[in-house]
C-alpha positions in Angstrom: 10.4 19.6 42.6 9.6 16.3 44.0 8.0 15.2 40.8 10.8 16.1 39.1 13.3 14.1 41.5 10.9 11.1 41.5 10.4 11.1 37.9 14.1 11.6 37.0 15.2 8.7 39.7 12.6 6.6 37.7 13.4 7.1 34.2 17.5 6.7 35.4 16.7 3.6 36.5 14.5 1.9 33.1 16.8 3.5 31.2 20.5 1.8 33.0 18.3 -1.2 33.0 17.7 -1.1 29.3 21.4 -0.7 28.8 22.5 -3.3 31.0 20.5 -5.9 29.1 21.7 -4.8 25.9 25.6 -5.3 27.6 24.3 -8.2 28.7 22.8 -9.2 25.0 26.0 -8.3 23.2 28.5 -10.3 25.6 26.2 -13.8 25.3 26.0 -13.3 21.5 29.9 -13.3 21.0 30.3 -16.1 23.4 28.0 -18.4 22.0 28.6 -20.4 18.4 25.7 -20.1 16.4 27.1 -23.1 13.4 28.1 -25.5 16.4 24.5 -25.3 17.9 22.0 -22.6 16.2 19.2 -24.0 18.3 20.7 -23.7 21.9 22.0 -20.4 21.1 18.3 -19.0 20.1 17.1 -20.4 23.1 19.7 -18.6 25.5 19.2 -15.2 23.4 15.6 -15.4 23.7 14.5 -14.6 27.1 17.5 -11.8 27.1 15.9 -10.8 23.7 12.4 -11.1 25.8 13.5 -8.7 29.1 15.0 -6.1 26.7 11.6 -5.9 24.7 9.5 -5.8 27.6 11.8 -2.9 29.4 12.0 -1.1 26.3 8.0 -1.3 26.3 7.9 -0.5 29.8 10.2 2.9 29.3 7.5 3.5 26.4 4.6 3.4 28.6 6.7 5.1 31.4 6.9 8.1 29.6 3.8 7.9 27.5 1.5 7.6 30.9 3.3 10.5 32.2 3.1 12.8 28.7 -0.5 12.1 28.9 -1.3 13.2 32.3 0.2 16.2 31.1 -1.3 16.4 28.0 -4.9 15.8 29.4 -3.9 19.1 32.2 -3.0 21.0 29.1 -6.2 20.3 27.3 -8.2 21.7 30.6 -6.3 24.3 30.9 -7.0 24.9 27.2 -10.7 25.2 27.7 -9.9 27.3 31.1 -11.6 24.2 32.7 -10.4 24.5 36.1 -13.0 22.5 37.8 -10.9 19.3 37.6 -9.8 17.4 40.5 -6.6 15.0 39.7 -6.9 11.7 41.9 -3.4 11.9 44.1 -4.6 8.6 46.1 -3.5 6.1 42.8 -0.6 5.6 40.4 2.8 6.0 41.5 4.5 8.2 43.6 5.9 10.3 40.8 2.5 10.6 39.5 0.8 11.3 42.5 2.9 14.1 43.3 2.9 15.2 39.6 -1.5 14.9 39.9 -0.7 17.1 43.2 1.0 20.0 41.5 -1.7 19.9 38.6 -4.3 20.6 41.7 -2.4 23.4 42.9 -2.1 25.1 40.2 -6.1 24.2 39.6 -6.9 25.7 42.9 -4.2 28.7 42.7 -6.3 29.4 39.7 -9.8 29.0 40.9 -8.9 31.7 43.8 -7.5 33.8 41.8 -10.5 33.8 39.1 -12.7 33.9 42.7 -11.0 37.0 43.7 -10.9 39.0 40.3 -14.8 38.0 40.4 -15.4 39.2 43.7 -13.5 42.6 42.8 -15.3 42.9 40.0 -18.8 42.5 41.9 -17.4 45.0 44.6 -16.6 47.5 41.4 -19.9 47.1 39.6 -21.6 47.4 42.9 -20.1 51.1 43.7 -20.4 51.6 39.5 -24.2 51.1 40.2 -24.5 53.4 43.5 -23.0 56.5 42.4 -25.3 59.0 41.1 -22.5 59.6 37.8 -24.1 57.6 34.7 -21.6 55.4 33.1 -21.8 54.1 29.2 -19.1 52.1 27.3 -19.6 50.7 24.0 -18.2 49.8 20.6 -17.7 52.4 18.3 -18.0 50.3 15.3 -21.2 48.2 15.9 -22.4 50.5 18.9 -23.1 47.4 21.1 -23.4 48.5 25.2 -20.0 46.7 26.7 -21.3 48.3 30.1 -24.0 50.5 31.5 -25.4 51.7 34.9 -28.7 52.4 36.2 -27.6 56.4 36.6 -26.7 56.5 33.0 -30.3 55.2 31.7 -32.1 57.5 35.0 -30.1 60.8 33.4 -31.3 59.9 29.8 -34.7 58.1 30.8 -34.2 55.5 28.7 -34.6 51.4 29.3 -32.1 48.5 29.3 -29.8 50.0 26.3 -28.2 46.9 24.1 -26.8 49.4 21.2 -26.8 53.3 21.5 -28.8 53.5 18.1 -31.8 52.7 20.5 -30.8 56.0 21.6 -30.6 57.7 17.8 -33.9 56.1 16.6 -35.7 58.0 19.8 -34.1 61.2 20.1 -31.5 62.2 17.4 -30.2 65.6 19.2 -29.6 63.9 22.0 -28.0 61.0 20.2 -25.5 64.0 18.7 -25.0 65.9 21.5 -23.9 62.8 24.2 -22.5 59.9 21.8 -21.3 61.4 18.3 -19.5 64.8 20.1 -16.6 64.4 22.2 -15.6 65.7 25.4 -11.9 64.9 25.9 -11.8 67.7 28.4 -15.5 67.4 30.4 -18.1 70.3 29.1 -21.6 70.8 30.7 -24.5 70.7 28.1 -28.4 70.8 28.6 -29.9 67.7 27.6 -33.9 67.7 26.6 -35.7 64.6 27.9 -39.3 63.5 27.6 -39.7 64.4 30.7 -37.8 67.4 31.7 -34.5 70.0 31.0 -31.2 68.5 32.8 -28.1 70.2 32.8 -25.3 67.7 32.9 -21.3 67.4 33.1 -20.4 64.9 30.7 -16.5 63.7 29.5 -15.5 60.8 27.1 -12.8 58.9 26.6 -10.9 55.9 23.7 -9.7 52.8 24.8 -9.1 49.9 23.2 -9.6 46.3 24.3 -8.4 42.8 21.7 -7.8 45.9 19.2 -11.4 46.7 19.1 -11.7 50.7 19.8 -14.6 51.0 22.5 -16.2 55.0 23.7 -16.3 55.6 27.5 -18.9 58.4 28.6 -19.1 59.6 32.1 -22.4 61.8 33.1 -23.3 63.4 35.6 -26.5 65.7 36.6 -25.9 68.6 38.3 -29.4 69.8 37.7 -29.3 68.4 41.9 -25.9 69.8 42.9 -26.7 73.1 41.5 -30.3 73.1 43.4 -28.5 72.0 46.3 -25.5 74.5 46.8 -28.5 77.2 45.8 -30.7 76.2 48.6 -27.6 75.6 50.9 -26.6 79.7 49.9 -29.9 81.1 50.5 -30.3 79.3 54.1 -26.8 80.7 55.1 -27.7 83.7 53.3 -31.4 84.0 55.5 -29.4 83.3 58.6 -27.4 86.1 58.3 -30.1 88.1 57.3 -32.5 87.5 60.1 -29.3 87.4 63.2 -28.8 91.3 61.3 -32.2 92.1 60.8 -32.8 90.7 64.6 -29.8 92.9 65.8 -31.3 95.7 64.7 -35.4 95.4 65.1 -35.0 93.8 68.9 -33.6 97.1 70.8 -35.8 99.4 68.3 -38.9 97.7 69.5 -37.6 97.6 72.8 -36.8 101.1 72.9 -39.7 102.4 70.9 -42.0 100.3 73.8 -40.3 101.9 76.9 -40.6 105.5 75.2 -44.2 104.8 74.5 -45.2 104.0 77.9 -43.1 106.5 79.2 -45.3 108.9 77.3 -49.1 106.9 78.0 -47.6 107.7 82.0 -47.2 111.5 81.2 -50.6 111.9 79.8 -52.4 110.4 82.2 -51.0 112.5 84.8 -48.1 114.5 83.8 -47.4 115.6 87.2 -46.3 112.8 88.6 -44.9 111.5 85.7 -43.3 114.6 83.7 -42.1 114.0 80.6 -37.9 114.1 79.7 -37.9 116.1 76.9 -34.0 115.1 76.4 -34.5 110.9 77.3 -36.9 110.9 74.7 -34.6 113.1 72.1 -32.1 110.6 72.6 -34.1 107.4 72.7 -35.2 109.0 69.2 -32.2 109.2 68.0 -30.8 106.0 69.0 -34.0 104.7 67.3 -33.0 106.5 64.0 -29.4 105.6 64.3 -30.4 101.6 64.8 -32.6 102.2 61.9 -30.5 103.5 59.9 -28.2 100.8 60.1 -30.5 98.4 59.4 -31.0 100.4 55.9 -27.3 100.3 55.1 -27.5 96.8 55.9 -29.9 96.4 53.0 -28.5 98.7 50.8 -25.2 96.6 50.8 -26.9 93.4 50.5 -28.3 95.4 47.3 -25.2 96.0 46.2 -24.0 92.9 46.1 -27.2 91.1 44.5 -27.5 93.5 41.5 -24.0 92.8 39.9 -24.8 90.5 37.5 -23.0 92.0 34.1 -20.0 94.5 33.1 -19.6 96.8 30.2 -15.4 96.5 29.3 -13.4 98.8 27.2 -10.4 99.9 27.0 -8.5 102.3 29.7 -5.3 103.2 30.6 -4.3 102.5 33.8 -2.4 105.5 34.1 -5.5 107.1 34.3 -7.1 104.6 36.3 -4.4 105.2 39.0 -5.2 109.2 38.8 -8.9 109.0 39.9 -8.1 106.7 42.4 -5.2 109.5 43.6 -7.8 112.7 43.1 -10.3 110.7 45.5 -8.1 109.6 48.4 -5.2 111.1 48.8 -6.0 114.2 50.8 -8.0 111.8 53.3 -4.9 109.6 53.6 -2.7 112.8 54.1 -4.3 113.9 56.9 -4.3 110.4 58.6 -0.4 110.6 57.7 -0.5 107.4 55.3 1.4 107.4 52.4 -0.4 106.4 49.0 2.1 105.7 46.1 1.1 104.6 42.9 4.5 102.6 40.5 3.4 102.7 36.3 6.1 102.1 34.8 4.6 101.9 31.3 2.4 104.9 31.1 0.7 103.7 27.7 -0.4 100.5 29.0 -4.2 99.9 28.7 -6.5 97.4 30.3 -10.4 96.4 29.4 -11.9 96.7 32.5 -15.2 98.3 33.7 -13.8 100.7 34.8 -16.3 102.7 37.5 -16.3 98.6 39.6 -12.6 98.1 39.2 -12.5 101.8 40.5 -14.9 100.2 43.5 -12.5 97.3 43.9 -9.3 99.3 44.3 -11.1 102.1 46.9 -12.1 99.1 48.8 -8.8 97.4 49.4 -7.1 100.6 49.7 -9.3 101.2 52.7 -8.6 97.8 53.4 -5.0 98.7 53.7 -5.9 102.2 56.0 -7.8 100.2 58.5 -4.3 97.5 58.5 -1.8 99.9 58.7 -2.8 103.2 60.5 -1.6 102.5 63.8 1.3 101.1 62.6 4.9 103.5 62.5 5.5 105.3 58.8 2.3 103.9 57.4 2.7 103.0 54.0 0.2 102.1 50.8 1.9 101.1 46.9 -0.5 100.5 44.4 1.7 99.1 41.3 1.3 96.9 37.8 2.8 94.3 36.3 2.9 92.0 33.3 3.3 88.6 33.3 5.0 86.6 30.6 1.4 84.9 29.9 0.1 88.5 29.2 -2.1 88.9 32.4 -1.8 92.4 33.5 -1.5 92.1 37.6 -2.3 94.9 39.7 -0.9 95.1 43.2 -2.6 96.4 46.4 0.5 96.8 49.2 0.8 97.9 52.8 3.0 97.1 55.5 0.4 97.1 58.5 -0.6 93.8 60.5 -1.2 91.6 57.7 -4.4 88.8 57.8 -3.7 86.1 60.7 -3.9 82.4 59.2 -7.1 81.4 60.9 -9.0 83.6 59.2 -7.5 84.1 55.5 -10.0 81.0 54.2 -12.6 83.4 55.7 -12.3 86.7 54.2 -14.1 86.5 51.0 -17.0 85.4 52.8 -20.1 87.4 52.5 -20.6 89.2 55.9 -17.3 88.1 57.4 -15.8 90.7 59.0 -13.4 91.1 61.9 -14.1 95.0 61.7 -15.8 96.7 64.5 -18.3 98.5 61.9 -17.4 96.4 59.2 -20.5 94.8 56.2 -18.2 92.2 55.7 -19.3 92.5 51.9 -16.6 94.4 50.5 -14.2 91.5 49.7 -17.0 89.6 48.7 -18.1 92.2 45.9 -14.1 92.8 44.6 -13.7 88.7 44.2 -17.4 89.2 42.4 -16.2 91.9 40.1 -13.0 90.0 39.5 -15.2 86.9 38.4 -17.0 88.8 36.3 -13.7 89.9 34.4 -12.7 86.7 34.2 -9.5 87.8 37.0 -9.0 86.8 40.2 -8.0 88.0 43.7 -4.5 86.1 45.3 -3.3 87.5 48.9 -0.3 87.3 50.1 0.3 88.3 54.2 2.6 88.0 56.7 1.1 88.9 60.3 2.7 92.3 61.2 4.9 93.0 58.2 1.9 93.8 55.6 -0.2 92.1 52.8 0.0 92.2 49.0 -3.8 91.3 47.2 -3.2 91.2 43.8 -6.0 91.3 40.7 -5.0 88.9 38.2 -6.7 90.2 34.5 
């Protein structure tokens, strides 16, 4: 802005000059008489003739000098030359103050560039820690734009300039990561040279100067899987060995006191007679203990060998009725309703039928245990469609419902706020619901009841 006041001052000034000369010009050429004395008059034009031309050639350069200050920042700019330093110590004030802005705008420049550089540095830095292999490239010549060290680990390949390095050495591979694409993220086995990785790879189109350019993101969960498996069987072990030690401790303990209870009696069974009924009951509490420990197992078993189902066809109606035949005389006599709602009798459902069976006996026992001490006890089993399709069966009671510090807990293995309780039989239904490609939702409110619903 002071440039621009400087400079306007400056050129106002030449320019009034300039116009007074020529007023000046005009007014001593129609007062002289060029036939009475042609030489005098030349000589009195002259040096006005003289001070016009030079301030017309001083306007010239004025504005010329100043164009190509400009002119020369332009050309910098031009060749994003940004290294140039303007001298503000010479010329005039307009000049120096116009050299001054060119500067600023040099140095606004230059941090600006500094800091795109530096977040660019930060970016590849984190691009090149992260175990997820990143590739972009053109999709016309195939030249690498980009590439990080995870991407060449994952694929075992070198320094990749063009992903036909990658076609010439292994062609499925070449298929299977660059020519397919995975808009949506997939996970595919890729076969190295040096070993079978399971990875979780997506792909992406974007476009940069109109050249269209591929981005692949990989990532090996070969690791993650390994992990979370070795993770599962430590918890898993833990639980294990605290029931295992549960149950072996006070056997051994017991079984050690009954044993020298008897070495006592047969040395001298006088003074150390023998309690026919402390042993009976030391026995027993030895079977019972074991016992437990074997149900332990068993359930455990349970759990493990799930692996597959075998779905058809069956209508729930019936489904509902075997579940009715089994329980509802045991409910009777604790006094807890059990009502089934169909409204659609023909409506059919593939399902395996003997685990969903297994699934709805659990949480309806579930449901006993919530609301049996609880007044005019009440169980509804019902079905619904939704508009997607899913057929939704509901599990209802109206006992004390799940309190909200442990409802993130419930389908874990062996969690169980149950006295007597496995804690493996929510674990198994959300299992068998997986394995139908369902789910389990719960819905609870602490002492009005809980609805757990299995989403086909």
């Amino acid at each position: 802005m002071a440039y621009y006041r400087t400079y306007k001052l400056s050129l106002s000034l030449r320019i009034a000059v300039i116009f007074l000369l020529l007023i000046a010009l005009t007014f001593v050429i129609n007062t002289l008489d060029f036939k009475a004395d042609t030489l005098a008059s030349s000589i009195t034009i002259a040096p006005i003739v003289l001070v016009v031309i030079f301030a017309l050639r001083n306007l010239f350069k004025f504005t010329t000098k100043r164009h190509k200050e400009i002119y020369n920042f332009f050309e910098f700019v031009k060749y994003r030359d940004f290294s140039q330093w303007f001298n503000e110590a010479s010329g005039s004030k307009d000049i120096r103050e116009l050299r001054k802005g060119f500067n600023e705008v040099n140095q606004t420049i230059r941090d600006i560039k500094k800091e795109k550089e530096t977040q660019y540095l930060y970016l590849q830095k984190i691009l090149e820690l992260i175990d997820t292999g990143i590739v972009a490239y053109s999709i016309e010549t195939g030249k690498v734009l980009w590439i990080n060290d995870s991407f060449k680990k994952i694929l075992h390949v070198p320094t990749l300039k063009s992903i036909h390095f990658v076609k010439k050495r292994n062609q499925k591979i070449y298929k299977d990561v660059f020519e397919t694409n995975y808009a949506n993220g997939s996970t595919i086995s890729i076969n190295t040279e040096k070993d079978k990785t399971k990875i979780l790879i997506s792909s992406s189109h974007f476009e940069i100067d109109k050249d269209a350019f591929k981005l692949i993101v990989l990532q090996n969960i070969d690791n993650t899987l390994n992990q979370n498996q070795s993770e599962a069987w430590t918890k898993l072990l833990s639980v294990m060995t605290h029931e295992i030690m549960n149950s072996v401790a006070p056997i051994s303990s017991l079984a050690e006191t009954l044993q020298s209870k008897i070495k006592l009696s047969l040395k001298d069974s006088d003074r150390n007679p023998l309690d026919i009924d402390d042993l009976y009951l030391g026995i027993k509490s030895i079977k019972k203990r074991s016992e437990g420990l074997l149900k332990f197992a068993k359930t455990y078993r349970g759990l493990n060998k799930i692996t597959s189902i075998s779905v058809k066809k069956v209508y729930v109606k019936e489904l509902f009725e075997g579940i009715s035949n089994l329980l509802h005389s045991s409910l009777k006599s604790k006094h807890i309703e059990l009502q089934f709602v169909l409204n659609n009798p023909k409506l059919q459902i593939e399902i395996d039928n003997s685990l969903i069976e297994q699934v709805l006996i659990n949480l309806i026992l579930n449901a006993v245990e919530a609301c049996k001490d609880f007044e005019n006890p009440k169980i509804g089993i019902s079905v619904e469609q939704s508009n997607e399709g899913s057929v939704i069966i509901n599990v209802s009671d109206n006992g004390k419902g799940i309190p909200d510090e442990i409802i993130d807990k419930i389908f874990i293995p062996f969690f169980s706020t149950k006295k007597n309780g496995s804690g493996i039989g929510l674990s198994l239904s959300q299992q068998i619901m997986f394995l139908h490609k369902g789910k389990i939702q719960v819905n609870t409110i602490e002492n009005i009841g809980t609805v757990i619903r299995l989403v086909f």
